[in-house]
N, C-alpha and C positions, 0 to 999 in steps of 0.2 A: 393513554388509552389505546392508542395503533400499537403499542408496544404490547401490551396485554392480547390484544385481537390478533399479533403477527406470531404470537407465543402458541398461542391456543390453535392458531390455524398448521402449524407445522404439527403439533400433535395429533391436528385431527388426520392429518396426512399419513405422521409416521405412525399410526395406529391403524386405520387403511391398509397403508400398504404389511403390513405386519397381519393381518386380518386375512387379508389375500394369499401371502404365502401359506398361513396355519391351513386354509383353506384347502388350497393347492394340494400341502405333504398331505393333510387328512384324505381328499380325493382317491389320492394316487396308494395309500396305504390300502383304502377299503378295495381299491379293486385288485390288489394283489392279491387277498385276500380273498376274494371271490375264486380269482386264481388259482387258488393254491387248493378251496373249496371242489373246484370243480376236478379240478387234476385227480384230487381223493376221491369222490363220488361218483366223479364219472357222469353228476346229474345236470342236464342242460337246461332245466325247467324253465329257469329265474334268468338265464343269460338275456332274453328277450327285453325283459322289467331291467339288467341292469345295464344292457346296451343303451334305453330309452334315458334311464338315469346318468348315464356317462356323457351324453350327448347336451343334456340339460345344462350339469357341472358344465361344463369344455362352455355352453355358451355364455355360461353366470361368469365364469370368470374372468373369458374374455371381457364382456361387455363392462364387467366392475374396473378388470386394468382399464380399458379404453377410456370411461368415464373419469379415473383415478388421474391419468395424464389428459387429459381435456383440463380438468381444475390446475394440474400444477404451473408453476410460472415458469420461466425460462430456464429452472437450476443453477442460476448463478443469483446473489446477492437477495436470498427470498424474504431478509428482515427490511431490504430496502423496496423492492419488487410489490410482497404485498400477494392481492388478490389481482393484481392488474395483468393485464395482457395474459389469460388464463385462453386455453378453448384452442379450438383449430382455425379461429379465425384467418384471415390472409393476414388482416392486421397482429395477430398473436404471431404469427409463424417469420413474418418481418423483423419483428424485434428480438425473437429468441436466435434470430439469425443472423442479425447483428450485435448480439453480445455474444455468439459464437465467434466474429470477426473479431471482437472484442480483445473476449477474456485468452484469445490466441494469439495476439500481439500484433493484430490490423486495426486499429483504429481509424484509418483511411475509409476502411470497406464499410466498419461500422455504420461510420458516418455517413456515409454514403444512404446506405440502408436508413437509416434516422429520419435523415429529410427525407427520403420518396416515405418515408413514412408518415411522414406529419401532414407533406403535401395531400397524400390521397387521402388520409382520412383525420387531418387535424381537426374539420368542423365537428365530425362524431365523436371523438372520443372522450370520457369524461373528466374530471379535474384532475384527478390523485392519475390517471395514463398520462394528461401532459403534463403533468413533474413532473413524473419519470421519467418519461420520452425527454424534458429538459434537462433531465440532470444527466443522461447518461450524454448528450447532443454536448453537454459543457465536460462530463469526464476525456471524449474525446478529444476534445479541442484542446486542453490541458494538458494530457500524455501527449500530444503533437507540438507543444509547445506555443499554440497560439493564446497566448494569456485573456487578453482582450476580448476576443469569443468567447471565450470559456467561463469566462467573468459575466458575459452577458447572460451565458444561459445558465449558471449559477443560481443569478437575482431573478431569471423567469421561472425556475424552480422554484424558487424560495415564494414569490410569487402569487405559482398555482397552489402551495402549499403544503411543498415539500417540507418534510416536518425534523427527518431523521437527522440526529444532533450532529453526521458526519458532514453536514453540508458547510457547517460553518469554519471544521477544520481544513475543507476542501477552500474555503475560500480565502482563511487565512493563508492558505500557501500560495493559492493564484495571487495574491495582492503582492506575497512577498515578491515572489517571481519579477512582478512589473513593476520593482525597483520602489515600492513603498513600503517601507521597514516600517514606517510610525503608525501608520493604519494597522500592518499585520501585526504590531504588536499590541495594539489595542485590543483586536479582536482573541488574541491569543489569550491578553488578560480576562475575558470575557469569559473563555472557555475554562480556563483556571477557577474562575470564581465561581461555577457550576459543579459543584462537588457530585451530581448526578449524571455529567457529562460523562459516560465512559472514554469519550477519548481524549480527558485530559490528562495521559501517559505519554501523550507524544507532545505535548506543547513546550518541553525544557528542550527537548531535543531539538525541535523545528527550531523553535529560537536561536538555539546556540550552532547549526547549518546556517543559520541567515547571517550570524555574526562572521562565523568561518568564511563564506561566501563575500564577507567586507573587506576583507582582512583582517579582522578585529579578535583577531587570536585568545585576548584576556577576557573581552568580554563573553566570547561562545565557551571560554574552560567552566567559565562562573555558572551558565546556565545547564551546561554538562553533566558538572560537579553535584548539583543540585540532583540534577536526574539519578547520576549515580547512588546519594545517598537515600532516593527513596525507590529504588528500582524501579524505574518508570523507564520502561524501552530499553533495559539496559545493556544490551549487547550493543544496540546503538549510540547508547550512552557512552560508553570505553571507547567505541570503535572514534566521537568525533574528540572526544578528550585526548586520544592518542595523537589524533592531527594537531590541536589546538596545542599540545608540549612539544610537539615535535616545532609548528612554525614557533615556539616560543623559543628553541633550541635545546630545548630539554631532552637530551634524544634517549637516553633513560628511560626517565618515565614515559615515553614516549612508544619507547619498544614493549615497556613492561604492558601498558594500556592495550597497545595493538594487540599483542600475547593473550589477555584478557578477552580482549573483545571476540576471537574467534574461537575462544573453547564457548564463549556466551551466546553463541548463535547470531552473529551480526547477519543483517540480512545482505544476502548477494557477497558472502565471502571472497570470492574470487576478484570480482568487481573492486570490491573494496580494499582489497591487496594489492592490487594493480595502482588504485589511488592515493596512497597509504606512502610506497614507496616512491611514488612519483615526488609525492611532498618531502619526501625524508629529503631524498636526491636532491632537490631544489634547495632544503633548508642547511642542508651540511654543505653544499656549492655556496651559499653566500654565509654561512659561518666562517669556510676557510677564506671565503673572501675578505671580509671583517676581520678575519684574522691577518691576513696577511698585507693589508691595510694598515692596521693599528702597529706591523713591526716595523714594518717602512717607515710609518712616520713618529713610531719611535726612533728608530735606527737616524731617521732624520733630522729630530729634533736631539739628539745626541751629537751627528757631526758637528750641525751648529753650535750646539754648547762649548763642541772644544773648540770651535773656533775661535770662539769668542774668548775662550780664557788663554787662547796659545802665547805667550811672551814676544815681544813685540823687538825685533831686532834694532840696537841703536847702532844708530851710524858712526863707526870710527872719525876723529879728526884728524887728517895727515900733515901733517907739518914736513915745509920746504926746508 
């Protein structure tokens, strides 16, 4: 149902503001127009009547933008946003202002901004603002890496009745984070078995990161693989298959994967080439190590073999 109501309210918006502009060029057309009448006529009758109607325009459409951005939400995340925190409130202008700290790569400031937000007006505001205000208090604390926190205000999200299906892939990945594989994989399966979950695209993926993350090379190709075959994330899909052949020492398929993965749009290419051959590096350093290993103690068990077979010199008897 919020799914329905968050659909219809963004059309009601992008039809608004689509409304406003027709408005706007038709304005500005007619009085060119007037313009262009006068320049020919020379007659000034009507300028008075279209000064008074120019002035009208200029006000209708200010006051429709003003009204238009008083409704909208902060411009970022509006299927998770909602109607909430709309208006020039103090408390609206706090949190568009903290997901500006946000979605720019401060989540420190955010947060900052979050609590003086809840403090001053957590008793007012109403159910579906503190979600939000929870969920974005635990987005922070997540991107910062404090698991534990972020965990908290997850469950006060979920809670106040934050409802959007991303919450639960948000929480499968804080679980995994703080070292509990068994839980996030439960919930992982949870979200798998919701064929109406949109984001279960990313759960072979997450999976087979948590196995990677183990060292568990065979099992994150398995959940990989999977991804790959039903293009579910798939750039990110190649991109961890490539690491997952690479620690297996595949370095083949490994390169081939990598190759793959960035004409597919892996996210944060760059990042991910930097990581990519970190692991190659590591995995070819302890192949030749293994290798050179295994020749020594061939080489080893070869001395000794001839030693063992070498003919055994017998002692001459010397006779007086």
């Amino acid at each position: 149902m919020n799914k329905i109501k968050n659909i219809w309210l963004s059309f009601i918006r992008k039809f608004s503001a689509a409304v406003l502009v027709g408005t706007t060029a038709a304005v500005v057309i007619f009085y060119l127009f007037l313009i262009l009448l006068w320049l020919d006529n020379n007659d000034t009758s009507y300028l008075y009547m279209a000064g008074t109607l120019l002035v009208l325009n200029v006000i209708g459409i200010t006051g429709a933008l003003l009204f238009s951005a008083s409704q909208e939400p902060a411009g970022y995340d509006i299927d998770i946003i909602g109607n909430n925190f709309t208006g020039f409130s103090k408390k609206s202008r706090l949190f568009k202002k903290s997901l500006d700290h946000f979605f720019h790569g401060a989540p420190n400031y955010s947060l900052s901004l979050l609590n003086r937000l809840e403090e001053e007006f957590g008793g007012s505001l109403k159910g579906s603002e503190k979600a939000v205000l929870h969920f974005y208090t635990a987005r922070c604390y997540d991107v910062m890496d404090y698991y534990p926190n972020a965990m908290k205000y997850y469950e006060m999200a979920e809670n106040d009745g934050f409802s959007n299906p991303i919450l639960r892939l948000f929480k499968a990945r804080c679980i995994c984070s703080m070292g509990d594989s068994h839980e996030a994989v439960e919930l992982y399966m949870e979200i798998l078995s919701d064929e109406n979950d949109i984001f279960r695209q990313y759960v072979r993926t997450d999976i087979g990161r948590m196995y990677l993350n183990a060292n568990d090379a065979e099992s994150a190709l398995k959940w990989y693989n999977e991804a790959i075959e039903r293009h579910e994330n798939y750039g990110d899909a190649l991109g961890g298959a490539a690491i997952a052949q690479t620690m297996l020492h595949n370095f083949k398929e490994g390169e081939n994967l990598y190759r793959a993965a960035l004409l597919n749009h892996i996210h944060d290419p760059d990042g991910y080439s930097d990581y990519y051959k970190r692991i190659q590096a590591a995995a070819l350093t302890e192949s030749h190590t293994t290798e050179a290993l295994n020749k020594f103690a061939g080489e080893d068990a070869a001395d000794a073999s001839q030693t063992d077979k070498a003919p055994e010199k017998k002692e001459e008897n010397s006779s007086v």
